[in-house]
MDTraj code that builds the backbone (N, CA, C; nanometers):
import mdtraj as md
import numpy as np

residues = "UNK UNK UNK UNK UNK UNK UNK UNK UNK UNK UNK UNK UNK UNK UNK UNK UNK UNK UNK UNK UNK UNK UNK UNK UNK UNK UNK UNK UNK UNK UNK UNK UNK UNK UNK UNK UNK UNK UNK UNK UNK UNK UNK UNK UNK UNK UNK UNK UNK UNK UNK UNK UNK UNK UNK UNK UNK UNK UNK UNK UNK UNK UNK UNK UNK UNK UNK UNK UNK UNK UNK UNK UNK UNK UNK UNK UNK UNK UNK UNK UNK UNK UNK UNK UNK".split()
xyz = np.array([
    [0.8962, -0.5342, -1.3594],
    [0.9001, -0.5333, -1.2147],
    [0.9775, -0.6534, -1.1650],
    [1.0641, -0.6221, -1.0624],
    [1.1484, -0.7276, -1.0181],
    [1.0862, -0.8152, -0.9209],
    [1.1007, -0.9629, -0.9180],
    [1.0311, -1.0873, -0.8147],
    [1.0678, -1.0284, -0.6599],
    [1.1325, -0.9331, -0.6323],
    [1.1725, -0.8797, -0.4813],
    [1.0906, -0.7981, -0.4752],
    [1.0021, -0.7139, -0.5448],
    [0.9775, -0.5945, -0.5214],
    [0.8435, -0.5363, -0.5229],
    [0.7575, -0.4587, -0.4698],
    [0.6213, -0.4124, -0.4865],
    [0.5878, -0.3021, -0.5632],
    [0.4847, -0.3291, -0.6831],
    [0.4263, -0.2106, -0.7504],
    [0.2979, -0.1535, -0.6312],
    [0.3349, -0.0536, -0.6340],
    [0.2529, 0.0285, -0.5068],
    [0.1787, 0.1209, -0.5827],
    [0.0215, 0.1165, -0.5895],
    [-0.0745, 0.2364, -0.6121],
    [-0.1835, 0.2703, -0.5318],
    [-0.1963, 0.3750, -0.5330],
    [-0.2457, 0.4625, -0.4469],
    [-0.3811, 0.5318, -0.5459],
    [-0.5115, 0.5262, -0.5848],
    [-0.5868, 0.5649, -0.6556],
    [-0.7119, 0.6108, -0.5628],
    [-0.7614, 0.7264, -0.6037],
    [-0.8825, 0.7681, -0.6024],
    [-0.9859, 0.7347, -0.7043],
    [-1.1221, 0.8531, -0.6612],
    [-1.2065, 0.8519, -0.7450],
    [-1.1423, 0.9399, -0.9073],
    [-1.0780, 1.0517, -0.8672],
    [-1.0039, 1.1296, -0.9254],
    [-0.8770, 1.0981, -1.0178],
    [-0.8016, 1.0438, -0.9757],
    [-0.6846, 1.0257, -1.0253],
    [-0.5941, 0.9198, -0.9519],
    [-0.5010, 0.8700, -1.0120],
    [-0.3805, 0.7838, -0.9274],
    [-0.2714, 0.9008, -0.8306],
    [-0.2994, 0.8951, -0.7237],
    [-0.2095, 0.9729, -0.6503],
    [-0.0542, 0.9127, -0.6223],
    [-0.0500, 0.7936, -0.6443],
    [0.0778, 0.8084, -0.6126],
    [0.1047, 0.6364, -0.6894],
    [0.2617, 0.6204, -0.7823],
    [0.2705, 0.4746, -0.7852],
    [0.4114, 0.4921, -0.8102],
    [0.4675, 0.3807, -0.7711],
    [0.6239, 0.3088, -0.7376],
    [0.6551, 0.2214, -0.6931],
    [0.7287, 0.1517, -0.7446],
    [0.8021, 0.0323, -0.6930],
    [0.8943, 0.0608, -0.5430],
    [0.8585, -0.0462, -0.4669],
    [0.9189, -0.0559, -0.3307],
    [0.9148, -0.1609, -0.2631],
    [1.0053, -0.1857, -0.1730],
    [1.0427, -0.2908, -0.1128],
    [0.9248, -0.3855, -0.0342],
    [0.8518, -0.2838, 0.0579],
    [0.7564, -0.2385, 0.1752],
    [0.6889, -0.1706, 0.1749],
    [0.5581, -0.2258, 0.2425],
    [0.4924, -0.0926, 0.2913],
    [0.3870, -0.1452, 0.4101],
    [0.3783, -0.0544, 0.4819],
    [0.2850, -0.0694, 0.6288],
    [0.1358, 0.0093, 0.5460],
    [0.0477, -0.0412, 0.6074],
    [-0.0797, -0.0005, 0.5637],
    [-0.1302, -0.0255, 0.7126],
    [-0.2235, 0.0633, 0.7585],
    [-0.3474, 0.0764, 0.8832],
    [-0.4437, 0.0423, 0.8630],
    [-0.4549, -0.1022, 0.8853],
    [-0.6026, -0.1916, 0.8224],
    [-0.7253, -0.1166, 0.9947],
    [-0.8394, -0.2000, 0.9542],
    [-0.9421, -0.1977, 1.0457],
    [-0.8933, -0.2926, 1.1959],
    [-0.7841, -0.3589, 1.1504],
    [-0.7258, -0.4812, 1.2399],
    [-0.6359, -0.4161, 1.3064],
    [-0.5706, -0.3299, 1.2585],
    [-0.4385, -0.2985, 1.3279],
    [-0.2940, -0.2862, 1.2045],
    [-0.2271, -0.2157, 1.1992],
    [-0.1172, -0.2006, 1.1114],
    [-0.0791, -0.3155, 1.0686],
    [-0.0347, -0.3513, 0.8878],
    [-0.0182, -0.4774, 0.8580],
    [0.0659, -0.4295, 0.7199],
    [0.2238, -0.4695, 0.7689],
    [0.3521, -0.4907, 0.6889],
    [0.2987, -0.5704, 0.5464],
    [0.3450, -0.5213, 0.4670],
    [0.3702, -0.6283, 0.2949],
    [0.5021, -0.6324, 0.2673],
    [0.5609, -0.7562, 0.2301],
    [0.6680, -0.7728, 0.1717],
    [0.6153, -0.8344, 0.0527],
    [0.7229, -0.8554, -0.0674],
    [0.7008, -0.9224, -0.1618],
    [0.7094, -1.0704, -0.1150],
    [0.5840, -1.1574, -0.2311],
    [0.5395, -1.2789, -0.1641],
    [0.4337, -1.3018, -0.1018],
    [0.3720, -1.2051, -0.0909],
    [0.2434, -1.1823, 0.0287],
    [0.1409, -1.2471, -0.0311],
    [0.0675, -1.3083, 0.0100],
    [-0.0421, -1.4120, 0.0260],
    [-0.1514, -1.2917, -0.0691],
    [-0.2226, -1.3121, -0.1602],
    [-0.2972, -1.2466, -0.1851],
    [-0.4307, -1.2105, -0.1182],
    [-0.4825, -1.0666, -0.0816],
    [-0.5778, -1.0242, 0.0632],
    [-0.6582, -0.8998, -0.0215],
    [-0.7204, -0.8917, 0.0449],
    [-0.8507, -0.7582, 0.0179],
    [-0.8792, -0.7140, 0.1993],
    [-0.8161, -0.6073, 0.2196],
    [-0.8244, -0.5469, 0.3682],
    [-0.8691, -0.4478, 0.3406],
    [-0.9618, -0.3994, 0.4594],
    [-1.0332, -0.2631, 0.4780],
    [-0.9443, -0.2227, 0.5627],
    [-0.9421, -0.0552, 0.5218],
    [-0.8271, 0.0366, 0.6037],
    [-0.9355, 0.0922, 0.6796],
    [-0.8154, 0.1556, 0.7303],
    [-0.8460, 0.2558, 0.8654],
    [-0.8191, 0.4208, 0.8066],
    [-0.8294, 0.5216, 0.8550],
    [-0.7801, 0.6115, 0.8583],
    [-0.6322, 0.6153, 0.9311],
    [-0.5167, 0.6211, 0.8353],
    [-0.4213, 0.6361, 0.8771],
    [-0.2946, 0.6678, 0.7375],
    [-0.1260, 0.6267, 0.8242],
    [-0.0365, 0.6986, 0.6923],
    [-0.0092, 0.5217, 0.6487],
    [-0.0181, 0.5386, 0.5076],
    [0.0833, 0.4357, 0.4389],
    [0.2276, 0.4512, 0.4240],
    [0.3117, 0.3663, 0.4805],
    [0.4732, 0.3774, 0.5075],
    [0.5198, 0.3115, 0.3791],
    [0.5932, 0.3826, 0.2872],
    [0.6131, 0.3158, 0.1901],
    [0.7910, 0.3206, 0.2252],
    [0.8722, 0.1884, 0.1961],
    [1.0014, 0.1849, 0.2125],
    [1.1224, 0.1200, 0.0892],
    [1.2268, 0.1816, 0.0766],
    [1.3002, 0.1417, 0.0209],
    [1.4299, 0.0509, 0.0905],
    [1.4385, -0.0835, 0.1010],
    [1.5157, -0.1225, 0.1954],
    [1.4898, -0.1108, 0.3508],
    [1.5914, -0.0627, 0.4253],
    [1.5518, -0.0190, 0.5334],
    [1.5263, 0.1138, 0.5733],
    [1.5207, 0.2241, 0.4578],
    [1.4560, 0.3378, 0.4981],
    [1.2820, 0.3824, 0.4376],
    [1.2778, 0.4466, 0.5169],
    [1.1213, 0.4878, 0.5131],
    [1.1413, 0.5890, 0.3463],
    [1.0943, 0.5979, 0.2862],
    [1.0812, 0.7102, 0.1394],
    [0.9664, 0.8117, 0.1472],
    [0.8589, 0.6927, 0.1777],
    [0.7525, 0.8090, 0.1435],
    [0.6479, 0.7544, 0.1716],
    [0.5326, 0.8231, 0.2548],
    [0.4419, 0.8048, 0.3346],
    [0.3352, 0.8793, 0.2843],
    [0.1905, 0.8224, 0.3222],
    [0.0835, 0.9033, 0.2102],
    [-0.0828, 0.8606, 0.2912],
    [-0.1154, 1.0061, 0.3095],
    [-0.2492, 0.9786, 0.4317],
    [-0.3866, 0.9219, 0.3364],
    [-0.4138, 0.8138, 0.4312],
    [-0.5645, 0.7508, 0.3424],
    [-0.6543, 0.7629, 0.4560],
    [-0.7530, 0.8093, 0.4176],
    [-0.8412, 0.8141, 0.4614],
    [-0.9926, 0.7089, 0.4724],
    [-0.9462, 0.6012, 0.5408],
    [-1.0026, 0.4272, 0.4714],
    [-0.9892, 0.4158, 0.3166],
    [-1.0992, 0.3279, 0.3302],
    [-1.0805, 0.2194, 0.1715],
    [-1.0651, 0.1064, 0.1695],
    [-1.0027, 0.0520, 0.0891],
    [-0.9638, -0.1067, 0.0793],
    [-0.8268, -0.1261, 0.0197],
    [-0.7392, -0.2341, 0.0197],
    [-0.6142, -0.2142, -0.0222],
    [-0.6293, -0.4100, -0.0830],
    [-0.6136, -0.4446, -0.2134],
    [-0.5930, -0.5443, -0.2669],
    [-0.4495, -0.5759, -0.2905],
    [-0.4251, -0.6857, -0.1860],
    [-0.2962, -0.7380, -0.2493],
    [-0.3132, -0.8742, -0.3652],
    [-0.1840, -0.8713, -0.4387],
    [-0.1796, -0.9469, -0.5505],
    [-0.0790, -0.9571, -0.6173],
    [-0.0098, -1.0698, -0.6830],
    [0.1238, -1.0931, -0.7425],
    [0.1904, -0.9680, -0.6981],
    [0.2323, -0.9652, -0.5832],
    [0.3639, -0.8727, -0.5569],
    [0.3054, -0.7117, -0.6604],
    [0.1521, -0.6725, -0.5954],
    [0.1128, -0.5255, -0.6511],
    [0.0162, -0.5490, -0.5268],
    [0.0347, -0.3898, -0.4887],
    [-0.0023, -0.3343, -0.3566],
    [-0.1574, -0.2395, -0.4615],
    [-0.2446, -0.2693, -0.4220],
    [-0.3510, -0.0904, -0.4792],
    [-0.4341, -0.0940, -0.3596],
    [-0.4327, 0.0562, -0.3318],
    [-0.4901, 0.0981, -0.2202],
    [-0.5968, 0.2060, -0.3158],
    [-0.7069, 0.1627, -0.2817],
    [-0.8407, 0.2364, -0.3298],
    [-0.8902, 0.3415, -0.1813],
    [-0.8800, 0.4410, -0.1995],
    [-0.9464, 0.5455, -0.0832],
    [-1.0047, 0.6578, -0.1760],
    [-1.1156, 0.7265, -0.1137],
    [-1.1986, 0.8054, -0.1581],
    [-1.1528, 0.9498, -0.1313],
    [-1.0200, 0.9373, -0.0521],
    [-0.9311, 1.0337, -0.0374],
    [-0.7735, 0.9992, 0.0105],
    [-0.6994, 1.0363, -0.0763],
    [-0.5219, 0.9934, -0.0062],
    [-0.4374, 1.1080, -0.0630],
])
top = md.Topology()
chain = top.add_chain()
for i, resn in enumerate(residues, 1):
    res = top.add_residue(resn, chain, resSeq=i)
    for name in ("N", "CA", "C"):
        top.add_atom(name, md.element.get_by_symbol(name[0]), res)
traj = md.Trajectory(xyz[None], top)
């Protein structure tokens, strides 16, 4: 994994729904929508019901509905734990 870039996962109770490397991504905390770039301060946020914006550069790629949870950031790796996404 490159020092620019985010390993992004997306896991249930079930299975890993979704993982890839990407630039960005918007997540819908309990606070209000909250951007990650690589570098990000390491956090444990409770979501909201909403879409995760996942981006390559400056375009949007691919977006993915969670239905709360928690999302741990850490060394430039995004995991979003929801009980449904």
């Amino acid at each position: 994994m490159s020092a620019n870039r985010l390993h992004f996962a997306a896991i249930t109770p079930d299975r890993t729904v979704l993982e890839q490397e990407i630039d960005f991504v918007v997540l819908r905390t309990r606070e209000g929508d909250m951007g990650i770039l690589p570098g990000h301060e390491p956090c444990c946020v409770e979501l909201a019901e909403g879409i995760a914006k996942l981006y390559q550069g400056q375009k949007q790629t691919d977006s993915l509905a969670v239905m709360g949870g928690f999302a741990l950031v850490q060394d430039n790796r995004v995991t979003v734990l929801s009980a449904i996404a």
